[in-house]
NUDONU-460930 format. One line per 10 residues: number of its first residue (from 1); for each residue z, y, x of N, C-alpha, C. Coordinates in nm, 4 decimals. Example, Ala and Ser with C-alpha at 12.3 -4.5 7.8 and 13.67 -1.06 7.14 Angstrom:
2
1) 0.7800,-0.5690,1.3190,0.7800,-0.4500,1.2300,0.7800,-0.3300,1.3200  0.7080,-0.2250,1.2850,0.7140,-0.1060,1.3670,0.7870,0.0030,1.2900
//
This chain:
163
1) -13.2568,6.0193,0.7417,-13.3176,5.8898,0.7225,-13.2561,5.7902,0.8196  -13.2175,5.6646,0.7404,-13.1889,5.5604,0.8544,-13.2967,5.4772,0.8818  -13.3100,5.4277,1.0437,-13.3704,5.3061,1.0778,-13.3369,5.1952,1.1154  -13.3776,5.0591,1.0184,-13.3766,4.9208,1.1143,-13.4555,4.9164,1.2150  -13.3479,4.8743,1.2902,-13.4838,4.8265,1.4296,-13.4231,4.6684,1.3935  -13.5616,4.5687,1.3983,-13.5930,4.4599,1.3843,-13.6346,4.3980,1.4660  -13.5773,4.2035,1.5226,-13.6974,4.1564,1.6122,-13.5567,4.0828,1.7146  -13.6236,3.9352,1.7351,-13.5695,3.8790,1.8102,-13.4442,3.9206,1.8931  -13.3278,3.8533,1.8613,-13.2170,3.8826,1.9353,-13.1234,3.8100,2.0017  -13.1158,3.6590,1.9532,-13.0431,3.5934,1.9978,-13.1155,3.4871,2.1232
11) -13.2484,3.4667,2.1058,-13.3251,3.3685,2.1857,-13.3910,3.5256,2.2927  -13.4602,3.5916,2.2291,-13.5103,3.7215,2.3392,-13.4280,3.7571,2.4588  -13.5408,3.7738,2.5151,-13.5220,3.8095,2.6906,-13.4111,3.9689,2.6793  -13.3183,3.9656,2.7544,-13.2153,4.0574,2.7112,-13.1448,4.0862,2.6075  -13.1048,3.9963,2.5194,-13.1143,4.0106,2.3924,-13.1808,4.0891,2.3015  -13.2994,4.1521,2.3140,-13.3927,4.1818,2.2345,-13.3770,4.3788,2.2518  -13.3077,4.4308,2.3633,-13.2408,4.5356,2.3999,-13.3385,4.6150,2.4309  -13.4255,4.6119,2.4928,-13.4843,4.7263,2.5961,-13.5609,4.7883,2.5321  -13.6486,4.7265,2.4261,-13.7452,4.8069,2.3500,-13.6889,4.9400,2.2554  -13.5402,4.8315,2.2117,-13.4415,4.9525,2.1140,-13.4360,5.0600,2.1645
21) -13.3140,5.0313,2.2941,-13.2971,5.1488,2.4207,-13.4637,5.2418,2.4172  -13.5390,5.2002,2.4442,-13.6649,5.3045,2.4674,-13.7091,5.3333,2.3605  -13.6902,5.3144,2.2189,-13.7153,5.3818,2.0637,-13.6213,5.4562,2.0146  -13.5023,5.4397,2.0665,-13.4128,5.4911,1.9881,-13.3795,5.5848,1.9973  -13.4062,5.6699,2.1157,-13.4021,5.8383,2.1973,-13.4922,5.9258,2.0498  -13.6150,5.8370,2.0741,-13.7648,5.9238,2.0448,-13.7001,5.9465,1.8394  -13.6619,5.7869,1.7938,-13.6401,5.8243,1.6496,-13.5314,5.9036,1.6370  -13.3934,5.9433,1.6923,-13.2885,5.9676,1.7000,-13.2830,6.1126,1.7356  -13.3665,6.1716,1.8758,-13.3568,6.3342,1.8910,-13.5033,6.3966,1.8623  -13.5998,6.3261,1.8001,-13.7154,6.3429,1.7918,-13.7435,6.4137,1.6477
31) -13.7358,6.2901,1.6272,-13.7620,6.2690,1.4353,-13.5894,6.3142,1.3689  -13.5040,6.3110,1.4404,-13.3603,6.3673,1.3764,-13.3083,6.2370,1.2753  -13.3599,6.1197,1.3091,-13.3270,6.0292,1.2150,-13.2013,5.9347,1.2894  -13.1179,5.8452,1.1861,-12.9937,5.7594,1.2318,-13.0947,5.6616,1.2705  -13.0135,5.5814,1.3542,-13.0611,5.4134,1.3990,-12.9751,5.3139,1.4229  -13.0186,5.2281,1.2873,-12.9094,5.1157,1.3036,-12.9591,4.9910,1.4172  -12.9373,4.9816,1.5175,-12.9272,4.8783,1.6291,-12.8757,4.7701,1.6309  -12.8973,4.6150,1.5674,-12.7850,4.5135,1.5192,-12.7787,4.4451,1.7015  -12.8706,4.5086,1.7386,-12.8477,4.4193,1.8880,-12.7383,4.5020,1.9996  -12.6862,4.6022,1.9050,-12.5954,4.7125,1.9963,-12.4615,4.6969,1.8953
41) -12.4973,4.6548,1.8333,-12.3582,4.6069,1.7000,-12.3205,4.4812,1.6866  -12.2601,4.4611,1.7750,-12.1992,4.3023,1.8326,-12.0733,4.3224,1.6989  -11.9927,4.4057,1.7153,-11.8771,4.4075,1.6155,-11.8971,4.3852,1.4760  -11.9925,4.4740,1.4130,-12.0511,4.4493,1.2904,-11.8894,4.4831,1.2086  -11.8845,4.3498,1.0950,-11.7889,4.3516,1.0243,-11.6784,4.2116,1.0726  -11.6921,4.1349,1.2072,-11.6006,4.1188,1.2396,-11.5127,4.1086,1.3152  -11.3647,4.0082,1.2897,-11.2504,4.0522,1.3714,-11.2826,4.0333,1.4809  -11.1892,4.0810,1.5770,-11.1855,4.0694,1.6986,-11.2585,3.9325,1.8017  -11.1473,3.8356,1.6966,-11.1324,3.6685,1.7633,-11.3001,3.6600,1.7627  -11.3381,3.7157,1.6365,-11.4889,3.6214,1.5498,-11.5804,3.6427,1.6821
51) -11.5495,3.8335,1.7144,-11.6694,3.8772,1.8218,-11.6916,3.7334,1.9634  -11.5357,3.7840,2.0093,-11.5094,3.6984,2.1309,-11.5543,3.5623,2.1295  -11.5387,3.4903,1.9802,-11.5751,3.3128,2.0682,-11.6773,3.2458,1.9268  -11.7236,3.3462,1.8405,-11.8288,3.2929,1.7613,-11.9337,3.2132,1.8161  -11.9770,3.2751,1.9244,-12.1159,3.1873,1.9787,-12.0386,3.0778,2.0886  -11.9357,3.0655,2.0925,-11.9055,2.9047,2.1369,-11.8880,2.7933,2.0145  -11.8240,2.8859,1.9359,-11.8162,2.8136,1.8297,-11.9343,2.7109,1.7669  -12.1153,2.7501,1.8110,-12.1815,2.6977,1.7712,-12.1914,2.5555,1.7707  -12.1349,2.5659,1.9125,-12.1183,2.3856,1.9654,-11.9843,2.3052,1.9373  -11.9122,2.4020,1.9193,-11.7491,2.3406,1.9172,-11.7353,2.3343,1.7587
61) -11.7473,2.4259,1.6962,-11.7207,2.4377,1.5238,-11.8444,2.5018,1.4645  -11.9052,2.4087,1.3822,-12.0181,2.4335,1.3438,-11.9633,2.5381,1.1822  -11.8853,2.4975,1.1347,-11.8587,2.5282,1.0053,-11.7790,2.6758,1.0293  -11.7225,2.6539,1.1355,-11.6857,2.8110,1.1352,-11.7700,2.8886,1.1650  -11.8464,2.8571,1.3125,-11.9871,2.9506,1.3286,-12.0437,2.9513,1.2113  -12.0800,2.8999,1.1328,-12.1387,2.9312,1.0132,-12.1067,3.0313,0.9164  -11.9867,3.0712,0.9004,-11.8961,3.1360,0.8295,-11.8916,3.2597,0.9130  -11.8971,3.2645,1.0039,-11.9256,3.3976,1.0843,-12.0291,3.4588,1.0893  -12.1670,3.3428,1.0957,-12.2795,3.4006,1.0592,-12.3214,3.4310,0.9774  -12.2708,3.3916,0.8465,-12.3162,3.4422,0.7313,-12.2252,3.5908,0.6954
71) -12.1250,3.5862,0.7712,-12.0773,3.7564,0.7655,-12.1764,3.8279,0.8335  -12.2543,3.8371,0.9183,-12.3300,3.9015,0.9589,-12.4221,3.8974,0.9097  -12.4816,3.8001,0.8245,-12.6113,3.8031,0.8016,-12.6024,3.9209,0.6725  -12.4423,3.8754,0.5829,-12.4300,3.9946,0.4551,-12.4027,4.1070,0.5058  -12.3941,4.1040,0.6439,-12.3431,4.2853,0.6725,-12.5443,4.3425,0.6910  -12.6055,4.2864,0.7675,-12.7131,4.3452,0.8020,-12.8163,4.3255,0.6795  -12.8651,4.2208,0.6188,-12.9379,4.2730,0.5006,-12.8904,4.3327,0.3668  -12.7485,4.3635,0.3681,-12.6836,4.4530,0.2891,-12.7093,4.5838,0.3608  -12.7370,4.6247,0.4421,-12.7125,4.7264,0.5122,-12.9276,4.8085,0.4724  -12.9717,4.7044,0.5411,-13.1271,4.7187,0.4868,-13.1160,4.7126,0.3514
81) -13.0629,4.6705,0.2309,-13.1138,4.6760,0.0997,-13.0837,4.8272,0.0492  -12.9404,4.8251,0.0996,-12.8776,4.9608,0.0681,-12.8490,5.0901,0.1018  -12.9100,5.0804,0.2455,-12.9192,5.2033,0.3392,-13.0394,5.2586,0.4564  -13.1624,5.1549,0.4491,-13.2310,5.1617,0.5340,-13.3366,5.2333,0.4889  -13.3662,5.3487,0.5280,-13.5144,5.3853,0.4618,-13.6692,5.3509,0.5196  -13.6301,5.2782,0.6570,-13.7511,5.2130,0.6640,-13.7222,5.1141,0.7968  -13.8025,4.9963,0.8161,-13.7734,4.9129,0.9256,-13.8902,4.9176,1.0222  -13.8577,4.9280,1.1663,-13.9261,4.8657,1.2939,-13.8694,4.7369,1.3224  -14.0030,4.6411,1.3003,-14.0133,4.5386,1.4129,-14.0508,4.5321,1.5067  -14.0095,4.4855,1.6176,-14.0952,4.4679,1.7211,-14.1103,4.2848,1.7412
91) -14.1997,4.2840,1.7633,-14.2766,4.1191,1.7876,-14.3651,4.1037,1.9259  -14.3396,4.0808,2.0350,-14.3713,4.1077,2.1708,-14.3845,3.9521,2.1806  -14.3796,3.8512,2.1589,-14.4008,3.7117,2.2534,-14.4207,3.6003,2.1054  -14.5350,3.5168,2.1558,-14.6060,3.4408,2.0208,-14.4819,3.2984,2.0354  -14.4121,3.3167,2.0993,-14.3456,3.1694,2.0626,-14.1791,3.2102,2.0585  -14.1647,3.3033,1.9903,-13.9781,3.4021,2.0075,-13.9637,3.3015,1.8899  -13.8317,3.2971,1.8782,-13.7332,3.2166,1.8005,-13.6970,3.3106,1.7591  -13.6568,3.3185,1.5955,-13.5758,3.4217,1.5074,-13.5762,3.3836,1.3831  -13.4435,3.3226,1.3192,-13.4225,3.3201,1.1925,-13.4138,3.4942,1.1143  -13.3399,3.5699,1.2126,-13.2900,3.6676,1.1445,-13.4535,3.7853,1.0593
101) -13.5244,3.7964,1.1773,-13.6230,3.8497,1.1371,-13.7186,3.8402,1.0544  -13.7587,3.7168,0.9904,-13.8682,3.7083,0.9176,-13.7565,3.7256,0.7472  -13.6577,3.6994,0.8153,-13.5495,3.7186,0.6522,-13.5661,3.9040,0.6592  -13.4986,3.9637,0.7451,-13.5060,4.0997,0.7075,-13.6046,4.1643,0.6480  -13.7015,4.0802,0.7170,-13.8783,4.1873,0.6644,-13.8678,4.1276,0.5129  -13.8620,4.0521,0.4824,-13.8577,3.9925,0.3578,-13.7812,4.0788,0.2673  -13.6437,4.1080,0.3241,-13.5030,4.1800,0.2225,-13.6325,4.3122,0.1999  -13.6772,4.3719,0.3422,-13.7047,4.4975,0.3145,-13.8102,4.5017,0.2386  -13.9116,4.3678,0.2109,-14.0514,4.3766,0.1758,-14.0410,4.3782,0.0359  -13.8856,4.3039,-0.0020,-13.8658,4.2868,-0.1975,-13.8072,4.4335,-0.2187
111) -13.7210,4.4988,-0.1225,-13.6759,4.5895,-0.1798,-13.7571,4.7275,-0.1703  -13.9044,4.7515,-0.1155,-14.0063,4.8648,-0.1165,-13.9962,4.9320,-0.0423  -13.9013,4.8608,0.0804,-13.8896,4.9703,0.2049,-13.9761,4.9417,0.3003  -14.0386,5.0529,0.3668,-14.1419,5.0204,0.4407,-14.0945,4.9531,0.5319  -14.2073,4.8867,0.6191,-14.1656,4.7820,0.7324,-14.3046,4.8278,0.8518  -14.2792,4.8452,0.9607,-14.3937,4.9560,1.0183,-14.3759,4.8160,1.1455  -14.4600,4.6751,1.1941,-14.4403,4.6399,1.3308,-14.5112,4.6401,1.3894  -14.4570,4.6056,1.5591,-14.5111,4.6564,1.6565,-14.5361,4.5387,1.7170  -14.6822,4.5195,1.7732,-14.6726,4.4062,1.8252,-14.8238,4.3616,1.9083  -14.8040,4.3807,2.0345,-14.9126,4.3224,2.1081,-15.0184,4.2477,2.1175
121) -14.9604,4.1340,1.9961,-15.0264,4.0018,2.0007,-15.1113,4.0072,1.9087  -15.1974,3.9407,1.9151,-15.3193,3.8987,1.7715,-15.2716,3.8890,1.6734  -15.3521,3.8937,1.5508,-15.2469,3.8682,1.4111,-15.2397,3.7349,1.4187  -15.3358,3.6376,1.4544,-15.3308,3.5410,1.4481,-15.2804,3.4691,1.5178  -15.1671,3.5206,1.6131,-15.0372,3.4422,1.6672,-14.8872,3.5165,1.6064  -14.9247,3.5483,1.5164,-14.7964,3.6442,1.3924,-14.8120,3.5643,1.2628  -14.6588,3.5022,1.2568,-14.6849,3.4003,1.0959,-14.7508,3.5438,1.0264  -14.8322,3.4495,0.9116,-14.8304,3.5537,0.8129,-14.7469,3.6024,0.7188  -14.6542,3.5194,0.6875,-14.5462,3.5783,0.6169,-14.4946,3.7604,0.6594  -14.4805,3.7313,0.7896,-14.3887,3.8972,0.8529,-14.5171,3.9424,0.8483
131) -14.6482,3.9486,0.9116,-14.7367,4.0323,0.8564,-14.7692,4.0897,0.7147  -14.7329,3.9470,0.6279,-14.7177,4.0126,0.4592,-14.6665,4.1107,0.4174  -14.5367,4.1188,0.4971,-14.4387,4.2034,0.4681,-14.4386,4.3322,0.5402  -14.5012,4.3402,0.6548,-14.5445,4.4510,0.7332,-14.6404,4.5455,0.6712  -14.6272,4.7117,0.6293,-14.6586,4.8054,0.5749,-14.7925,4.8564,0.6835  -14.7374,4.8205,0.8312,-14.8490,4.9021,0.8806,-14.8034,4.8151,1.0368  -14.9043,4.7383,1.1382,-14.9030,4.7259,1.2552,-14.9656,4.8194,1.3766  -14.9020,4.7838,1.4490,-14.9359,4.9065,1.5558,-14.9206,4.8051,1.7190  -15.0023,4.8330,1.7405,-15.0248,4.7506,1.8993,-14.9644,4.8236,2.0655  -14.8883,4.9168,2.0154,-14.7850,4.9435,2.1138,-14.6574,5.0575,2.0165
141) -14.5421,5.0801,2.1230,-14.4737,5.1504,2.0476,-14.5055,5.3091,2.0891  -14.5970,5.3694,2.1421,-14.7111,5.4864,2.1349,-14.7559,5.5171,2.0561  -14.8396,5.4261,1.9816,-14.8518,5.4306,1.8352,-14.7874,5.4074,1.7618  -14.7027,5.3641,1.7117,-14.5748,5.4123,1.6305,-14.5720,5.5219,1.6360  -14.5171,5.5521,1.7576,-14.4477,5.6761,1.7073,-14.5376,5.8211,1.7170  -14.6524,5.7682,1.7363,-14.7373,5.8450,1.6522,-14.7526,5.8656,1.5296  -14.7486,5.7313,1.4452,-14.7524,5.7768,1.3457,-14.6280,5.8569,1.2626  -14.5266,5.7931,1.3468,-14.4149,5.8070,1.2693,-14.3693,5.9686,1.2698  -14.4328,5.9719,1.3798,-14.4109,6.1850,1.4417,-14.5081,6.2491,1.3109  -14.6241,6.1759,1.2835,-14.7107,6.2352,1.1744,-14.6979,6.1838,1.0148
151) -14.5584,6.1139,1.0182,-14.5067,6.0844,0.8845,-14.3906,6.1332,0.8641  -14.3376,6.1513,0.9294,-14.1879,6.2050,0.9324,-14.1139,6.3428,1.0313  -14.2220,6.3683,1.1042,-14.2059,6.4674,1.1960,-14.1122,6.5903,1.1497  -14.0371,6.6428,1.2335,-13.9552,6.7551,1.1760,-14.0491,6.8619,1.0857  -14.1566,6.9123,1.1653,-14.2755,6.9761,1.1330,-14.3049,6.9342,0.9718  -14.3273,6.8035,0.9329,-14.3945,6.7433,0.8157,-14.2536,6.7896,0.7073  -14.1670,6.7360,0.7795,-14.0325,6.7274,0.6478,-14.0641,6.8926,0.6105  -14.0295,6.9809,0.7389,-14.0114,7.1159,0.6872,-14.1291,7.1716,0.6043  -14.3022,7.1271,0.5853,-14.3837,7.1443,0.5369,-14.3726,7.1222,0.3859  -14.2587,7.0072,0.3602,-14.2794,6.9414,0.2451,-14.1313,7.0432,0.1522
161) -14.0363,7.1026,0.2622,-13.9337,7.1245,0.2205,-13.9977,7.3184,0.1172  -14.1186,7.3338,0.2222,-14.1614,7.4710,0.1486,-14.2439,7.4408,0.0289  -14.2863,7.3657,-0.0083,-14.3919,7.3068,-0.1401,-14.3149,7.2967,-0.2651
//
């Protein structure tokens, strides 16, 4: 099984890193599942030049940054339509900036893939849109991966593999 991990990256405190880093052990040698990380995938699908001076480009060349971003944007919700079997968000701070995220939950919410987020805050400082699209919230990532150990657990798969 692959996972999106979802959730503020370009405005977030570290670029949106630390929570991944501390999920990605538990889904990865735990649960035996892949994890796609877009905040650890700077390269993605492009060249070299694009990596190195895209985000200057924002201010200097708008039309090219643009053209770069929309390669990324078709690499990662191509990637969720066509390979993700389920997404983590994480949503930690009521005033984060993120175009990318409320689009992904969306790709994943039309295409029936679950969307499981995580998130501290009240619902009622969470647009409702990404809550729409959210399958199941969980108020730390403890619970997650609780559930996720009791949805997907090696234990569960092999239960289902004898039936």
């Amino acid at each position: 099984m692959l996972a999106y991990l979802c959730g503020p990256i370009e405005f977030a405190n570290g670029g949106g890193k630390l929570w991944r880093q501390k999920l990605t052990p538990f889904l990865r040698d735990h649960l035996g599942h892949r994890v796609y990380d877009p905040a650890e995938d700077e390269k993605k699908n492009l060249t070299d030049d694009e990596v190195a001076h895209f985000r200057e480009w924002k201010l200097a060349d708008i039309e090219r940054f643009r053209r770069v971003v929309r390669k990324i944007i078709q690499f990662d919700l191509d990637l969720i339509e066509n390979k993700a079997d389920y997404v983590v968000c994480f949503w930690g701070d009521p005033n984060a900036q993120s175009g990318g995220t409320p689009a992904e939950l969306t790709t994943a919410y039309r295409k029936g893939i679950p969307v499981y987020m995580v998130t501290p805050l009240p619902h009622e400082q969470i647009s409702g849109w990404m809550l729409a699209c959210a399958d199941q919230t969980f108020s730390s990532i403890d619970d997650l991966k609780n559930f996720l150990n009791a949805r997907y657990g090696r234990e569960k798969q092999s239960q289902l593999w004898k039936e």
